[in-house]
C-alpha positions in Angstrom: 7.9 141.5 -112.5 5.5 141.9 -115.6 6.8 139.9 -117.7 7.0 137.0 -114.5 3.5 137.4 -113.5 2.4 137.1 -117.2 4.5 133.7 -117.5 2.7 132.4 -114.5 -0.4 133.5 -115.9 0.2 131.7 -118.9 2.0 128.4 -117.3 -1.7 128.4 -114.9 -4.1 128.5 -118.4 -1.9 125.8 -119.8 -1.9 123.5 -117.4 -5.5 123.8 -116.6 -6.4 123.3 -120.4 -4.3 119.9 -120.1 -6.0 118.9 -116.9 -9.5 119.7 -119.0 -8.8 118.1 -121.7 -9.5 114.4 -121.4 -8.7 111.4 -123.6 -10.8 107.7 -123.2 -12.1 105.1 -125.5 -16.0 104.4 -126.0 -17.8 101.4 -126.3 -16.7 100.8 -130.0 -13.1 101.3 -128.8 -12.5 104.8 -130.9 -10.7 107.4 -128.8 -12.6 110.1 -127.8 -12.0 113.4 -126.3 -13.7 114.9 -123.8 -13.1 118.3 -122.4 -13.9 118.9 -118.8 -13.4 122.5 -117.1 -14.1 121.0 -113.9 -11.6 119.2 -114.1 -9.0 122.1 -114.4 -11.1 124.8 -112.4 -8.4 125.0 -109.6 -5.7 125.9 -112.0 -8.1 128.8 -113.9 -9.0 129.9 -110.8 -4.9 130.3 -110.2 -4.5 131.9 -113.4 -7.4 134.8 -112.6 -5.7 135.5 -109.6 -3.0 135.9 -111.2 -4.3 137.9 -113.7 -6.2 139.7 -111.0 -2.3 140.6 -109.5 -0.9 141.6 -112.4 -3.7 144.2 -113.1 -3.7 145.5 -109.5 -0.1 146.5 -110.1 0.8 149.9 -112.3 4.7 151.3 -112.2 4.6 154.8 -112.8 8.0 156.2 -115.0 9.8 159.1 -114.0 9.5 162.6 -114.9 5.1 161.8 -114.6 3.2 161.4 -112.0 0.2 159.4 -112.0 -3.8 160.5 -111.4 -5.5 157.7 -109.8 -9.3 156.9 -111.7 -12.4 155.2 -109.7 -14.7 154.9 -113.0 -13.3 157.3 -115.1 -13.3 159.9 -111.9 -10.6 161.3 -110.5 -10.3 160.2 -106.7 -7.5 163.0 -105.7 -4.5 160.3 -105.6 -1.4 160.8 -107.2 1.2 158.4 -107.5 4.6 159.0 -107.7 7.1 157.2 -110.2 7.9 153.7 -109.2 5.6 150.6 -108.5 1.8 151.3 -107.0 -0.8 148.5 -105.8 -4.4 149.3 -106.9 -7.9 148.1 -107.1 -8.3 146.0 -110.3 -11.2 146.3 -112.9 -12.1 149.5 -110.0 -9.1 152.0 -110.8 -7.1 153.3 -113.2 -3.8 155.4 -113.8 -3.6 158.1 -116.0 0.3 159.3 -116.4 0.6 163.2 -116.7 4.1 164.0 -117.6 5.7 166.8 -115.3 8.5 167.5 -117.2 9.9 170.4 -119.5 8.0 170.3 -122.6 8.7 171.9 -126.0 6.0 173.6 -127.8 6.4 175.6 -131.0 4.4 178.1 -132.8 4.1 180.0 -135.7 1.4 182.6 -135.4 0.6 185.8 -137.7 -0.7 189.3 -136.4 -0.3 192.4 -137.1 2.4 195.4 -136.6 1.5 198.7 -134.8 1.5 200.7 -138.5 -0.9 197.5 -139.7 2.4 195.3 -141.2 1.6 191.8 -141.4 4.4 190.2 -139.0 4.7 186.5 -139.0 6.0 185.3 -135.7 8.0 181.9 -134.4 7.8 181.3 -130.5 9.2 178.6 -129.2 7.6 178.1 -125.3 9.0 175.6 -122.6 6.7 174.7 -119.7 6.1 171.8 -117.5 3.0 170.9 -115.3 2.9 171.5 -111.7 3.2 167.9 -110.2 1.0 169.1 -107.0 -1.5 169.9 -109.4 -1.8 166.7 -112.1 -5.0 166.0 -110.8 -6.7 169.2 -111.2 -4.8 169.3 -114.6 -6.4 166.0 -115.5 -10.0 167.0 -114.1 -9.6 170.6 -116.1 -7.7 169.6 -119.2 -7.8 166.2 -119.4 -4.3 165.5 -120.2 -4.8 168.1 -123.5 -2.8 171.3 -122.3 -1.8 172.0 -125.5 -4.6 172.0 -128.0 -6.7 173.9 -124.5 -4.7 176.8 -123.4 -1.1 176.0 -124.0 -1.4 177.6 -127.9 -4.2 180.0 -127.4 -2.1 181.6 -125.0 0.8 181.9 -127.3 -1.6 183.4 -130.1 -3.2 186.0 -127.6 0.1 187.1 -126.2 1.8 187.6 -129.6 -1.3 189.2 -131.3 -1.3 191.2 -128.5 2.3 192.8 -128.1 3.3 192.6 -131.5 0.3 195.3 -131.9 2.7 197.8 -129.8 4.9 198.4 -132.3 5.9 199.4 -135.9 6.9 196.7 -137.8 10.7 198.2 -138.1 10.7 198.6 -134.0 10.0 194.6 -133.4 13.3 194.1 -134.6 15.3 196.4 -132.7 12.6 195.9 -129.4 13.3 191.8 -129.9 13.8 191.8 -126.0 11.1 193.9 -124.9 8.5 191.9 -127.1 10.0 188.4 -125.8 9.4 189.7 -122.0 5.9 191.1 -122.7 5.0 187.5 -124.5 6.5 186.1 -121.8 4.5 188.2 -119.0 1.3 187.4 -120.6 1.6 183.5 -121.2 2.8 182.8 -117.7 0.3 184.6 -116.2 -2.5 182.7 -118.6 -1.2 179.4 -117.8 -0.3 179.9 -114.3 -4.3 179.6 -113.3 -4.1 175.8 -114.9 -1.2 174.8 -112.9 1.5 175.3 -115.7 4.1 176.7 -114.9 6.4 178.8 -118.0 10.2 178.1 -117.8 10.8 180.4 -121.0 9.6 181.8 -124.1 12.3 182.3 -127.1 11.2 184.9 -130.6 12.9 182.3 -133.3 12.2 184.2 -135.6 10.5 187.6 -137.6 9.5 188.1 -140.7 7.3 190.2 -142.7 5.6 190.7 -146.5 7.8 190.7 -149.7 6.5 194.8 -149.7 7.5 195.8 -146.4 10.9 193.8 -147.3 11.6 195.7 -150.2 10.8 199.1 -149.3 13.3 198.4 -145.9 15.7 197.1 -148.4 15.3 200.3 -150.6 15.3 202.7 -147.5 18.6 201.3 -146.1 20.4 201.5 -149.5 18.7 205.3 -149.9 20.4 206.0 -146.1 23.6 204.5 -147.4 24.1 206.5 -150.6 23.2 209.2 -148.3 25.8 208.7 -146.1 28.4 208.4 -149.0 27.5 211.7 -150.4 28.0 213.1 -146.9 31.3 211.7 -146.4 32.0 212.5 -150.5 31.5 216.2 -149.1 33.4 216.7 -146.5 36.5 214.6 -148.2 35.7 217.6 -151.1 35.8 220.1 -148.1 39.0 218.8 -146.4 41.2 218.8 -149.7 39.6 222.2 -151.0 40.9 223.3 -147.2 44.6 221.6 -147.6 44.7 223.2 -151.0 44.0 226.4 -149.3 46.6 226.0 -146.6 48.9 224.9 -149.3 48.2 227.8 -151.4 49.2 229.9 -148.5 52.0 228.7 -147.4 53.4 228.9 -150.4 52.7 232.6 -151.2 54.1 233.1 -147.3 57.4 231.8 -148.6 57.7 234.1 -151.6 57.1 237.1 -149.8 59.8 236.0 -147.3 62.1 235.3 -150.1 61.6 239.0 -152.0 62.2 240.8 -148.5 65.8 238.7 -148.6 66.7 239.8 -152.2 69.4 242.4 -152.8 70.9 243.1 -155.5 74.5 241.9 -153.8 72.9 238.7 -153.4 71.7 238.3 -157.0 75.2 239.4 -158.1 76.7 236.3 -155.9 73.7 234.1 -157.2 75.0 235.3 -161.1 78.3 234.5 -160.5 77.5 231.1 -158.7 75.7 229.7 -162.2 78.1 231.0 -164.0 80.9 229.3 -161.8 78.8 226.1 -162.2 78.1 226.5 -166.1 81.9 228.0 -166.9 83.4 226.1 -169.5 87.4 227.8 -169.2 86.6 230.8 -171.1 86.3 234.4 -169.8 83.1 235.7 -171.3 83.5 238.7 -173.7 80.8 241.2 -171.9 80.5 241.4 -168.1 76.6 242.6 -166.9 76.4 244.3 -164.3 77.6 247.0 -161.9 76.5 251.0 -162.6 78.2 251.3 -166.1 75.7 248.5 -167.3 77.4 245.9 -169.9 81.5 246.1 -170.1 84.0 244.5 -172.0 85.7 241.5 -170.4 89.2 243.4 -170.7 87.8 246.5 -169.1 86.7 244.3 -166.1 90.1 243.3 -166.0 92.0 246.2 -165.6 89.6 247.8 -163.5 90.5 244.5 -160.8 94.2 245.5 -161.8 93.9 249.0 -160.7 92.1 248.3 -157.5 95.3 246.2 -156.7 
């Protein structure tokens, strides 16, 4: 409909300059031009009104709402998205977007022990649309740059300042709620309305950095003494157990010894190591070491 009303205005101006414009000869018979408003009035008086139309028409786009201005004041209308008639050259529309907007911030405090703890937020918010008109009157249309970050700034600063600067990390969720708390209730009196606050990131100083760095591989080295020790204390203990067992089973073997069974035990190697010779001296018995051939005949006379 724009782009129509501004082809009419146009077709209006041109054919009003052509009805203007007039072309005759004078008394010397040279051509002469002579331009006459009058004559194309009615058409420039088509064209302002179409003008006239075309400015009293505004088209709001959706996700904004727009705050309706009398000379510059706000006159408590808000329009909703779509097409709106208003007074020309009287009123104006200022669009206020009511949707979910982005904002992120990187803001520095300081650490319960006096670290210096650099902070990323990232915030999400949108304006309350029953309220664009006492956003406009309050902020005009700068939510941002007004409250928006000096809320963020005031609730890090002022949580982050809870804690030690090793705590934020492992607190991440309690620190995100309490920034949280804090900016929705700040913004909440201007009619904006948080939908969530997100920790990007921490970081700290190269210092603090190193000395956690240093501390964790002092805990670590720590930790593999510990465990060195009682690996040392376990095999000193199997070595022990070992030690016992072993001595257990010699004692159980010298109760089991006679001297029948180291006679069998004798005879048994020398079965295994006998080469088909009787052995000249026999060991053993009461008479101590005997000739083979006395062994003999004593088997003989047994028989």
């Amino acid at each position: 409909m724009t782009l129509l009303l501004i082809l009419v205005f146009v077709a209006f101006v041109g054919v009003g300059l052509v009805r203007a414009v007039h072309f005759f000869e004078d008394a010397h018979g040279d051509r002469v031009v002579k331009f006459s408003p009058r004559r194309g009035t009615p058409w420039f008086i088509l064209a302002a009104a179409t003008l006239l139309c075309f400015l009293s028409f505004v088209t709001v786009d959706a996700g904004s709402r727009g705050v309706v201005l009398r000379f510059g004041a706000t006159t408590g209308r808000v329009l909703n998205p779509g097409l709106h008639f208003i007074f020309p050259l009287i009123e104006a529309v200022q669009p206020i977007s009511v949707q979910v907007q982005i904002e992120k911030l990187d803001s520095e405090a300081s650490s319960h022990d006096l670290q210096e703890v650099h902070t990323q937020v990232t915030l999400a918010y949108w304006q309350d649309p029953c309220c664009v008109s006492a956003i406009w009157s309050e902020l005009n249309n700068d939510a941002v740059a007004r409250v928006v970050v000096p809320a963020i700034q005031e609730a890090v600063k002022a949580n982050t300042a809870h804690f030690d600067a090793e705590q934020l990390i492992a607190n991440r969720p309690v620190v995100r709620d309490g920034i949280e708390g804090y900016v929705r209730q700040r913004l909440a009196a201007h009619h904006i309305n948080v939908d969530a606050v997100s920790i990007t990131d921490f970081s700290f100083s190269t210092q603090f950095n190193t000395a956690i760095e240093a501390k964790v591989t002092a805990a670590q080295n720590a930790l593999k003494a510990e465990n060195d020790l009682k690996r040392i204390q376990v095999e000193a203990e199997q070595k022990v157990t070992q030690a016992k067992a072993e001595a257990e089973a010699l004692n159980v073997q010298r109760t089991q010894i006679t001297p029948d069974l180291l006679q069998l035990r004798t005879i048994e190697m020398m079965q295994a190591h006998w080469d088909g010779h009787l052995p000249d001296v026999y060991i053993g018995g009461a008479n101590g070491a005997l000739p083979m051939i006395d062994v003999l005949k004593a088997a003989s006379k047994g028989k």
